[in-house]
N, C-alpha and C positions, 0 to 999 in steps of 0.2 A: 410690223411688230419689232418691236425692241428687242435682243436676245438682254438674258440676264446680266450679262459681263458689260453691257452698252451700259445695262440700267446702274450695275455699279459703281460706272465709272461716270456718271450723270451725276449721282446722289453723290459721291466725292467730290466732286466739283462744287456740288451747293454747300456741299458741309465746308470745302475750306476756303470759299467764296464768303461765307457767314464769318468765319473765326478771322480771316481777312479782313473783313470792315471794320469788324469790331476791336482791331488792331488799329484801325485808324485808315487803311489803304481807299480809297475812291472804288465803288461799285466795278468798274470798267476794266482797273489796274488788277485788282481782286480777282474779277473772274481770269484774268490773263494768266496771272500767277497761277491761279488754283489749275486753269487746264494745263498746264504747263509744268506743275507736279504732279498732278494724274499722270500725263504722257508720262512721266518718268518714273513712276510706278509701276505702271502695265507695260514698260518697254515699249512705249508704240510713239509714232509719231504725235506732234500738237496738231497736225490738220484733224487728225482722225478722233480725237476727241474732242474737237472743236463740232469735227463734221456730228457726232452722238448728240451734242445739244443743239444741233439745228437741224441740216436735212434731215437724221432719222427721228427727230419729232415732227417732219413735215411742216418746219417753220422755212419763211422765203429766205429771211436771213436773221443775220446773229443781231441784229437790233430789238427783232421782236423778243428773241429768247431774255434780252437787256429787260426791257420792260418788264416780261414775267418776273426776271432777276429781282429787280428794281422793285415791284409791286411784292413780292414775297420779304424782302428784308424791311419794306414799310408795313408788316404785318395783315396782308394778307396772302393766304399761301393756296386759299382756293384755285385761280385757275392756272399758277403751273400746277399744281399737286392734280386737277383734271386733266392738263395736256397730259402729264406720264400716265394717269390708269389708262388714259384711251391709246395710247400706245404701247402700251404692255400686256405678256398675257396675264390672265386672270389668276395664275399659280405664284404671280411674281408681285400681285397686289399688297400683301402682308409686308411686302419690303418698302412700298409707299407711306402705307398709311404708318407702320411706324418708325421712319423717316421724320415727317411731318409730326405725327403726333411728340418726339422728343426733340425735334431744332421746331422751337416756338422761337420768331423772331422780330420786332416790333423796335418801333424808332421811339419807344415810352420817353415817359423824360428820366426814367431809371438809363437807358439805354443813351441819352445824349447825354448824361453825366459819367457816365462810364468810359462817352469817348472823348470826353473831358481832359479825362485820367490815362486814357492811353494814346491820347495827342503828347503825352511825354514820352511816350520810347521811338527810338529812331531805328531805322532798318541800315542792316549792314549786312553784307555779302561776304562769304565765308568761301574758301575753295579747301575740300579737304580731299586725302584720297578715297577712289570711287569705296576700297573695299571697308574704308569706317564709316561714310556714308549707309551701304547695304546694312552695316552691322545697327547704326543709330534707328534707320529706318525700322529694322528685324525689331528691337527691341521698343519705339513707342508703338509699334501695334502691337506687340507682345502687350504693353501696359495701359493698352488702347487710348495714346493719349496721341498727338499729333507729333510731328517732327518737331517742328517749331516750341513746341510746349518742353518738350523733351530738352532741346539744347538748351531753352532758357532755363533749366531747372539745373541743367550742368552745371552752363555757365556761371548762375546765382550762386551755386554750391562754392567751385573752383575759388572766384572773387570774394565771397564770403571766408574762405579758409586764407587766401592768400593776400587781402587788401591789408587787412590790419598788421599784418608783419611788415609789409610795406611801410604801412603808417609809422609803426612802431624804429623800423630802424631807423627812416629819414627824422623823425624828431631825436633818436638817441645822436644822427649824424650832428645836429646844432653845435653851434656855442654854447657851453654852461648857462649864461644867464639869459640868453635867447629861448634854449631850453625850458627852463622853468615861467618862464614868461607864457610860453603857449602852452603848456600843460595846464596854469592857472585860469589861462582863459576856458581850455576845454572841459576843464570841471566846473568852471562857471554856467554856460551853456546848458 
């Protein structure tokens, strides 16, 4: 049996295994990444939530767990959502089923135009220190939104307040009639 702390840290994994693809990452990379912030979540090693989504679902190995992977983000979600009841106990079932019932995930053709759209953003790596990490962390589950969602919402903000001043000084730096040359263009546009 699965203890509850296994099961949530399973269902984290799927959930940013899901928000991962749908960013554009390959099934594979996804899940690597997603256990990989679990572990650093629950302070635990990446074996030991690697090991929660395979040996303690009594899968042989982490290929098969792939396939269920794989099989759930192509919309259907029936038999990992049976692997975990049949290893969970029965008091921890209401955490499945509404699991499942709110991440609906299908490869629609809404869902391939969508990673259309987020085949535009690029991944970049960040090193900040550990104690505004904790604090970012504290506050997107405070606003139950994910980390990543959170910094992009920063970031968008920061560059939104500071691009145009940017813009604005390097065209006041021009020459006079270089100046007014690209300001007529930009009001053309």
């Amino acid at each position: 049996m699965l203890s509850e702390k296994t099961l949530d840290q399973i269902l984290g994994v799927l959930e940013l295994t899901s928000k991962y693809c749908k960013a554009g990452l390959p099934t594979a990379k996804a899940y690597q990444k997603s256990v990989k912030d679990i572990a650093h979540k629950y302070s635990v090693r990446y074996q030991t939530i690697a090991d929660g989504c395979r040996r303690r679902l009594n899968l042989d190995n982490v290929n098969e767990f792939m396939e269920l992977l794989t099989e759930w983000l192509s919309g259907n979600p029936a038999p990992l959502k049976d692997l975990l009841v049949k290893n969970i106990d029965q008091m921890d079932e209401y955490k499945v089923e509404n699991f499942f019932d709110h991440k609906l995930v299908t490869t629609s053709t809404k869902t391939e135009s969508e990673r259309k759209v987020e085949d535009s953003f690029e991944v970049i790596t960040v090193k900040a220190p550990r104690n505004i990490v904790s604090q970012l962390r504290a506050l997107a589950e405070s606003e139950d939104k994910s980390l990543q969602d959170l910094i992009n919402i920063i970031v968008k903000q920061y560059v939104d307040q500071h691009y145009v001043e940017y813009v604005r000084k390097l065209i006041n730096s021009l020459p006079p009639g270089r100046k007014e040359t690209i300001l007529k263009e930009l009001s053309n546009s």
